[in-house]
C-alpha positions as CSV (number, residue, x, y, z in Angstrom):
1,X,-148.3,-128.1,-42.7
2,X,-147.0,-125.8,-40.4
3,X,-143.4,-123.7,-41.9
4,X,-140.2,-123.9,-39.8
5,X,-139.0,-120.5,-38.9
6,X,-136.2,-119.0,-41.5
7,X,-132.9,-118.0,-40.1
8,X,-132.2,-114.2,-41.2
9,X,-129.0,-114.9,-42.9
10,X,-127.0,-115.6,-46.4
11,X,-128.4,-118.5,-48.3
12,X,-124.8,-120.7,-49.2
13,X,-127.2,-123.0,-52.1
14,X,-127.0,-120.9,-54.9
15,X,-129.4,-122.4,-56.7
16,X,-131.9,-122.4,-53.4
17,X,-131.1,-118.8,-53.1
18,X,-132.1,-117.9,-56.8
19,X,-135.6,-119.6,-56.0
20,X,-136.3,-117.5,-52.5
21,X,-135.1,-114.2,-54.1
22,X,-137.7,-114.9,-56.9
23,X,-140.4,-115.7,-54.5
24,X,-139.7,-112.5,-52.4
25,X,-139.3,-110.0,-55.4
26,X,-142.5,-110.8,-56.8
27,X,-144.2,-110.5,-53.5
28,X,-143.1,-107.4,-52.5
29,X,-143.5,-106.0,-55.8
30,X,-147.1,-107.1,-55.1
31,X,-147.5,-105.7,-51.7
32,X,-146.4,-102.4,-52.8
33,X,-148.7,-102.6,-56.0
34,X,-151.9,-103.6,-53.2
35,X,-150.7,-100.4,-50.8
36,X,-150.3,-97.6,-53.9
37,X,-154.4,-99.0,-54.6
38,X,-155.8,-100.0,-51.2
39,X,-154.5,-96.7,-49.6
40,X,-154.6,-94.7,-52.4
41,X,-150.8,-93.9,-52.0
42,X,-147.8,-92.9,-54.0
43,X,-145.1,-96.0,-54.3
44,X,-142.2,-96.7,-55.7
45,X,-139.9,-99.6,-55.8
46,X,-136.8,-100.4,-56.7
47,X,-134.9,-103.9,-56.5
48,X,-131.2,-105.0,-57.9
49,X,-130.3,-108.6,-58.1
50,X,-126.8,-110.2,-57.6
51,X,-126.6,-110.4,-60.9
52,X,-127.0,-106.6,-61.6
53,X,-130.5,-106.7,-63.1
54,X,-132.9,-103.6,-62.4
55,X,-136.7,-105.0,-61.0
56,X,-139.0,-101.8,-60.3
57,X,-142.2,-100.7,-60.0
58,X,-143.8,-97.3,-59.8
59,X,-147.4,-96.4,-58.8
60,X,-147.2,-92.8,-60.7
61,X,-143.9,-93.2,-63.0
62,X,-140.8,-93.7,-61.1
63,X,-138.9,-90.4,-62.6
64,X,-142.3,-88.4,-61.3
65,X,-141.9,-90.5,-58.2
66,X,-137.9,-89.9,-57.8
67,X,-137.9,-86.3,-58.4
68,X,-140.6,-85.8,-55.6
69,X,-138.8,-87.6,-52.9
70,X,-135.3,-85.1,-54.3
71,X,-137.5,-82.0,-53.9
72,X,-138.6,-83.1,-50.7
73,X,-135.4,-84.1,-49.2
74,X,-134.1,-80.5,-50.4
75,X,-136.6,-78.8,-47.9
76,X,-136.3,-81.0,-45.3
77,X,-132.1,-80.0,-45.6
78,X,-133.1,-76.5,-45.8
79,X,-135.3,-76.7,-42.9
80,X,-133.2,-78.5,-40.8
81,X,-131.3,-75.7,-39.2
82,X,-134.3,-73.5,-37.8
83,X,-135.8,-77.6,-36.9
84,X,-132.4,-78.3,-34.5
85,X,-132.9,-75.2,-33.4
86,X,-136.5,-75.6,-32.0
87,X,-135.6,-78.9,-31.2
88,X,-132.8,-77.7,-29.0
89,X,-134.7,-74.5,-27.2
90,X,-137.4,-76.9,-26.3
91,X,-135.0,-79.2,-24.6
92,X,-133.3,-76.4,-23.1
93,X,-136.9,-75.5,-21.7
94,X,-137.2,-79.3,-20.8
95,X,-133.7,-79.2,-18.3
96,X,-135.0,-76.0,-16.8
97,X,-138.1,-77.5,-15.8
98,X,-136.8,-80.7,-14.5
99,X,-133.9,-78.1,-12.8
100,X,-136.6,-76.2,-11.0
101,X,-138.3,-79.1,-9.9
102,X,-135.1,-80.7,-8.3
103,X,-134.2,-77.5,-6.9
104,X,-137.8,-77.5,-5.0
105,X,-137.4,-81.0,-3.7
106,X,-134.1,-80.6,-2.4
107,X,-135.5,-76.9,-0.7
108,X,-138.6,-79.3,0.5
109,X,-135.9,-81.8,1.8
110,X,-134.0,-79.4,3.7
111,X,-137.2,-78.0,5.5
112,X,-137.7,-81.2,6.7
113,X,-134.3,-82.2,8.1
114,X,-134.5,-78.9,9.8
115,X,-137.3,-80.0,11.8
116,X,-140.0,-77.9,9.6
117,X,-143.1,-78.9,7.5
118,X,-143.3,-82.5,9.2
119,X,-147.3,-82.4,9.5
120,X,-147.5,-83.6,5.6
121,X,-145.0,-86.8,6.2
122,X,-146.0,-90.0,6.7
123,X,-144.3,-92.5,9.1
124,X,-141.9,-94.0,6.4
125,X,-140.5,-90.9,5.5
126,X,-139.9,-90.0,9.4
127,X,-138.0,-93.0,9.5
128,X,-136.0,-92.1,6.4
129,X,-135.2,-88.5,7.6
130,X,-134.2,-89.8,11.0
131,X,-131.2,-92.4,9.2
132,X,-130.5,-89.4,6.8
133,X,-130.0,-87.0,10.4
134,X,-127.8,-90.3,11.8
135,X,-126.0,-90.8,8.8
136,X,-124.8,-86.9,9.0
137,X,-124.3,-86.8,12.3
138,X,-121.9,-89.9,12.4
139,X,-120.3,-87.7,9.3
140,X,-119.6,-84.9,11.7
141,X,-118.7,-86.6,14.5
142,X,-115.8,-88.6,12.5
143,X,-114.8,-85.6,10.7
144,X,-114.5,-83.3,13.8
145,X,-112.7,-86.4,15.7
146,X,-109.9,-86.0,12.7
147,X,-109.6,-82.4,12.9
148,X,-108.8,-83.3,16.9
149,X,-106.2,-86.0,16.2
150,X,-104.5,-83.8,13.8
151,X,-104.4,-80.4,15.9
152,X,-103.0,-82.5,18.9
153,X,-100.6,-84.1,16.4
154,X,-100.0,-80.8,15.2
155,X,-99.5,-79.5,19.3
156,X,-97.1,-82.6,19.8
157,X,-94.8,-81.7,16.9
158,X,-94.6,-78.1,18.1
159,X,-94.1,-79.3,21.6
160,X,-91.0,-81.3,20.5
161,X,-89.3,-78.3,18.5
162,X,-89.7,-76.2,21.8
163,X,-88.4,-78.9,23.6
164,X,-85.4,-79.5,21.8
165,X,-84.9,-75.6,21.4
166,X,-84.8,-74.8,24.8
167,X,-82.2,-78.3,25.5
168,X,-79.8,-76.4,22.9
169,X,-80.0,-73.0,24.8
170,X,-79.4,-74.2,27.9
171,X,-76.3,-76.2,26.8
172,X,-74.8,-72.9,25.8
173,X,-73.8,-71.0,28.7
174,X,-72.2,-74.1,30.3
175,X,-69.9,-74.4,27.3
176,X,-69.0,-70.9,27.2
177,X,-68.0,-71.4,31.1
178,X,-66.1,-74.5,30.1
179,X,-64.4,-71.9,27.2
180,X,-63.6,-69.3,29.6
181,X,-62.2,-71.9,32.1
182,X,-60.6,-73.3,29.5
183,X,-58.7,-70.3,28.5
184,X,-57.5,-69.1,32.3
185,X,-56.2,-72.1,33.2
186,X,-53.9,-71.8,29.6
187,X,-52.8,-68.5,30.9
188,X,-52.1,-68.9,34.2
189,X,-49.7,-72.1,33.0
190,X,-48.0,-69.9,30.5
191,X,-47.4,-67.6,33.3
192,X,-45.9,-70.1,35.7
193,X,-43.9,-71.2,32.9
194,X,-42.5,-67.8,32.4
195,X,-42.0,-67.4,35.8
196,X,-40.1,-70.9,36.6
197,X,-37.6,-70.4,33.4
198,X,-37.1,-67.2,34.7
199,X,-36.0,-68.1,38.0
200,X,-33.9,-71.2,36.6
201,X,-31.5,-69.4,34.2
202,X,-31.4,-66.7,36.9
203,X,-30.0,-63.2,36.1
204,X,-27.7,-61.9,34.2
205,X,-24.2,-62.1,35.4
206,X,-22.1,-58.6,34.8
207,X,-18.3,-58.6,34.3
208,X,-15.6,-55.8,35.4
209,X,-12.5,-55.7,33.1
């Protein structure tokens, strides 16, 4: 009879889940009793159940056992500084490597677009260098056709201020010939004036006593 395939999560039946952690205990303490005498190996085990109880087993004494596996997690701690550090100089050695090797393929690719080393290419990588030269000439061409639009917009703003300058300068002299006009044709009418109330009170008539 072949086993349906157990979901890997809680068991709600209590009672069901009583029977399966029975089962399961016992096996593994049996697997780990077969690998400390098949292999010849050190093994500890140590298993807590809902309930609190302690289920262990122990191929050389499990305080012998515990105590090793302290002692060696102390080195491992106090190695672990000089091991990040080796770790880290031989990625730093890793980067440079793969840097150097970028920098060569982009100093190969740039040979090529100039027109040198071609004898090694094939005829799909002529193809690719000839859309990577279009692609960068369209680039130019677009970029130097703004620069263009923007001097001549540039040119036309400049042309206007000169334009409108020169409109105001020329305005001027004709209004300071309207001014001085202006001001003649005030004093020759206060003149006239003078000269007509003069001549219509007449002079000054003198008595003899």
């Amino acid at each position: 009879m072949v086993r349906g395939k157990i979901q890997m999560k809680r068991i709600e039946n209590a009672t069901n889940r009583q029977v399966t952690f029975s089962k399961r205990r016992n096996g593994l303490l049996k697997k780990a009793f077969e690998l400390s005498v098949l292999c010849e190996s050190e093994v500890a085990v140590i298993i807590f159940s809902q309930k609190g109880r302690v289920y262990e087993f122990s191929s050389s004494g499990m305080q012998k056992t515990i105590d090793q596996y302290l002692k060696y997690k102390k080195e491992v701690l106090a190695n672990k500084p000089e091991a990040e550090e080796c770790m880290q100089s031989k990625c730093m050695q890793h980067d440079m490597a793969n840097m150097v090797k970028e920098i060569e393929s982009i100093e190969v690719s740039q040979r090529k677009l100039l027109g040198n080393d071609l004898g090694s290419c094939g005829v799909d990588e002529l193809v690719n260098i000839g859309g990577q030269l279009e692609r960068s000439l369209r680039s130019i061409r677009a970029r130097k056709a703004q620069l263009f639009k923007e001097q001549i917009e540039q040119l036309k703003a400049e042309e206007k201020l000169l334009l409108e300058e020169n409109a105001k300068l020329s305005l001027k002299p004709w209004q300071a010939s309207a001014r001085q006009k202006g001001a003649t044709h005030n004093s020759q009418s206060s003149h006239r004036s003078e000269i007509e109330t003069e001549l219509f009170i007449g002079p000054t008539e003198r008595r003899f006593f």
